[in-house]
N, C-alpha and C positions, 0 to 999 in steps of 0.2 A: 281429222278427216275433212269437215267443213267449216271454212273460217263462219266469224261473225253476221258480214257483210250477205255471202250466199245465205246462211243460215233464216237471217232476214229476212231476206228476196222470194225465201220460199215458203215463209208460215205466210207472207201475204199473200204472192199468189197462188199458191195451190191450196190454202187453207182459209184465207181470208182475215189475218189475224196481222194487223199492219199496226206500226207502233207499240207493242208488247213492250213487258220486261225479258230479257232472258239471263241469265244465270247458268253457265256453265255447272254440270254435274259430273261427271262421270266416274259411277262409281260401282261398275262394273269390269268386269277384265279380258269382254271381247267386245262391248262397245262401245260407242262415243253417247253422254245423252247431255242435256239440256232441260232445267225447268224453265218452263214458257209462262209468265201471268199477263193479265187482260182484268184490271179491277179486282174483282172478288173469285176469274176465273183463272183455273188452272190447267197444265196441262203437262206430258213428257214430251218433248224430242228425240228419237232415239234413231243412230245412224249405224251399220257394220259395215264391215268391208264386203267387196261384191259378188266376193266365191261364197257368202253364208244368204245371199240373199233368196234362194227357194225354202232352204228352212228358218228363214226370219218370217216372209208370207205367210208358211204353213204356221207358227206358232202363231200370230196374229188372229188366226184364222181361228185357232182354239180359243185364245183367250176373248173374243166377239161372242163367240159359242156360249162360253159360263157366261157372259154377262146378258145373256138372253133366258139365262137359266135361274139369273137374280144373284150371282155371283160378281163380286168386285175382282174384275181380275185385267184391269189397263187395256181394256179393249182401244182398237184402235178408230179415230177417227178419219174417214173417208177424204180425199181429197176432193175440190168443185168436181173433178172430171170420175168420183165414184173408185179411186183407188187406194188400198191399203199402205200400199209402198209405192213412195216417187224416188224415182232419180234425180240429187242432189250433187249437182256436178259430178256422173257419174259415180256414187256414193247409192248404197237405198235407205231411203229413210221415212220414217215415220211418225206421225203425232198422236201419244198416247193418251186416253183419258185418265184423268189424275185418280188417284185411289185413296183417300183419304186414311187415315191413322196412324199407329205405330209399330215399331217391329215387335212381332210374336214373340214371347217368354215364355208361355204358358205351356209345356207340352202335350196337358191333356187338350187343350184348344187348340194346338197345331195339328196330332193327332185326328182328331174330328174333323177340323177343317179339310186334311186334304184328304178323307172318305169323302164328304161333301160334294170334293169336287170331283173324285174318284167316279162315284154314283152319277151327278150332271153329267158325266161325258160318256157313260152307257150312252151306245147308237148313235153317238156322234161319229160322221166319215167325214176325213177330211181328204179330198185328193193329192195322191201321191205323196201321202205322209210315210214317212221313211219308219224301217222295220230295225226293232231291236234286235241286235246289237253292231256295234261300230269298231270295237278293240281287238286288232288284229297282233297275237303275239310275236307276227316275224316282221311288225312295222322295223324298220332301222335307226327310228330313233330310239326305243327300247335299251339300246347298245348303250345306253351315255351313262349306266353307271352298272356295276358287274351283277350286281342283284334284283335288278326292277325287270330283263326280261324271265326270267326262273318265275319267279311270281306274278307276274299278269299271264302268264302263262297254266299256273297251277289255279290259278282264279278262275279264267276261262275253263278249263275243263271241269273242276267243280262244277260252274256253272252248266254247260252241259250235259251234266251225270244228271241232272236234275227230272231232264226230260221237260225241256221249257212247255213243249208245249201242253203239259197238261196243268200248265200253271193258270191263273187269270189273266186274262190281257187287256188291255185297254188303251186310251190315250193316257200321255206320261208327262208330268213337269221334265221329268230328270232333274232337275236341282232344285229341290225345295229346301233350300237354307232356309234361317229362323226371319232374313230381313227381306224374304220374298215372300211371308205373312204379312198384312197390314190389319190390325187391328182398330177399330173405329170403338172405341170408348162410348162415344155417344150414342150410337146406333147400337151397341153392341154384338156387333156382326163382324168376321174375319171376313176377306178377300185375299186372294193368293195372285201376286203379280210375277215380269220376267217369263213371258214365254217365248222363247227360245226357240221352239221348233216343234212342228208334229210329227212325236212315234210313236210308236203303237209298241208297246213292248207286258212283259209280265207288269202289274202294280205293286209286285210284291219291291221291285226296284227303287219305286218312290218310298216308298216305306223305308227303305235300309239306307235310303239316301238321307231322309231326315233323321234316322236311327244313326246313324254318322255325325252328323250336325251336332246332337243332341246329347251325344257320350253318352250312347245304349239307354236312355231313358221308357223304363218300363209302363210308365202313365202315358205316354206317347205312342206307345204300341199298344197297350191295353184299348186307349182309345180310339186308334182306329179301326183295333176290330172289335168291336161294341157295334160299329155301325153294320156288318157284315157284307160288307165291300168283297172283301178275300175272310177264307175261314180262317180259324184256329188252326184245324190241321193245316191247312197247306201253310200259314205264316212256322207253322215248329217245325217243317220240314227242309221249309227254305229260306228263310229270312236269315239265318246266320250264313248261309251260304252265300245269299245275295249282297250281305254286308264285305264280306270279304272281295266280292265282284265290284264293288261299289269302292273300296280302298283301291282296286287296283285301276280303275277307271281314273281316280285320280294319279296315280301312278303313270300311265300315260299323258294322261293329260299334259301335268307337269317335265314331264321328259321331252315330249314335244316342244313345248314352249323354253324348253334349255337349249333343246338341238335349234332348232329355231332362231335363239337369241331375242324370244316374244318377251317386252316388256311392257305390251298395249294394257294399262288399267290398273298397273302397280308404280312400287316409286322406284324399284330397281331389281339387278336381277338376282339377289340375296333372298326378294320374295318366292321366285320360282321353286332356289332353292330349299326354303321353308316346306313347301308346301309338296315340295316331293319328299322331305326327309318325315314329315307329318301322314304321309304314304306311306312308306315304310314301315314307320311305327306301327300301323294299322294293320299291317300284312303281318307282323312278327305273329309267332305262334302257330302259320297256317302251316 
């Protein structure tokens, strides 16, 4: 997205940061990032393409939120001119604060963490943060293999039997994988990085997204709701439901990015495959 050279051009002027190291990262699968160092400091760089840039803003916007809240979560730092996202040769992009540790393992500590953060973003409003949900079963990329739209489609309705809304709602990661925990050993304190966008959706979603992650680990759900974030009842009503909404979310996802021929952030398009047939898997049974 942005060579070196601009890359450059912009940590200095817009952020004051001239002569750094930088180090190509990118090890994500919708965007470009960069670690920046300055001596002993550190920092991300993070760029997407220009159609995601209102919900790159809004996730920014959440993750500034927890870190006011005393949460590690790659808040972003402001440009001289007071802005979250600059235009980087037409590109938007951003300079993250670093979050120090390592990826989570623990699941009763991933668990707890994202109550944690669940709780911090009670009464947080973020403008024009977009509403759960996004997965439309007559999209026409669905079509790319004879089984993924029958089941994002029996997901979706499940998911609506539900009666979303008398579910909890809140702000959402939507993808709490295990390497968007960062763990600080020495502090001993989790931070939850990667936000992506602000929605507002049931929390029971985040939950079954790391219950995904995690190959149904029951310490991981016990301990989030220990914190009573979402009850008992409503996690045994809907969390198995939500998990199955959650496989099929990946199900699109991945069919998209076949139709597509999206290989932004993998090494080829045998990954896409992967991880739609890893979809699948997950749908069997429903």
């Amino acid at each position: 997205m942005i060579d070196d050279g601009l890359l450059r051009e912009a940590l200095a002027g817009l952020w004051g940061l001239d002569g750094v190291a930088v180090e190509v990262h990118n090890g994500g699968m919708n965007s470009a990032t960069w670690f920046v160092t300055d001596g002993g400091r550190r920092w991300v760089a993070k760029a997407v393409v220009p159609a995601s840039r209102r919900s790159f803003a809004g996730g920014l916007t959440v993750a500034a939120a927890l870190e006011n809240a005393g949460i590690a979560a790659g808040a972003p730092v402001p440009t001289r001119h007071g802005d979250l996202v600059a235009d980087v040769g037409g590109v938007p992009m951003t300079l993250l604060t670093w979050v120090a540790g390592e990826e989570l393992a623990d699941p009763a500590i991933l668990g707890a963490t994202l109550a944690r953060v669940h709780r911090a973003l009670r009464g947080v409003s973020v403008p024009d943060a977009e509403r759960f949900h996004w997965v439309d079963p007559r999209a026409e990329h669905l079509g790319i293999r004879p089984w993924v739209r029958a089941s994002v489609a029996g997901a979706v309705a499940a998911y609506e039997q539900l009666d979303p809304a008398t579910l909890t709602w809140g702000l959402l990661h939507t993808d709490p994988a295990p390497e968007a925990f960062r763990m600080d050993r020495a502090g001993n304190v989790c931070g939850l990085i990667d936000w992506s966008t602000a929605m507002v959706g049931p929390l029971v979603y985040d939950l079954a997204s790391a219950v995904m992650y995690a190959a149904g680990s029951g310490a991981l759900v016990d301990a989030y709701l220990e914190q009573g974030v979402v009850s008992r009842a409503e996690a045994g009503r809907a969390l198995g439901v939500m998990l199955r909404f959650r496989w099929a979310v990946q199900a699109d996802y991945f069919a998209r990015r076949i139709a597509a021929d999206d290989l932004t952030g993998i090494a080829g398009a045998a990954d896409n495959e992967r991880g739609l047939d890893d979809a699948r898997l997950g749908l069997e049974g429903y």
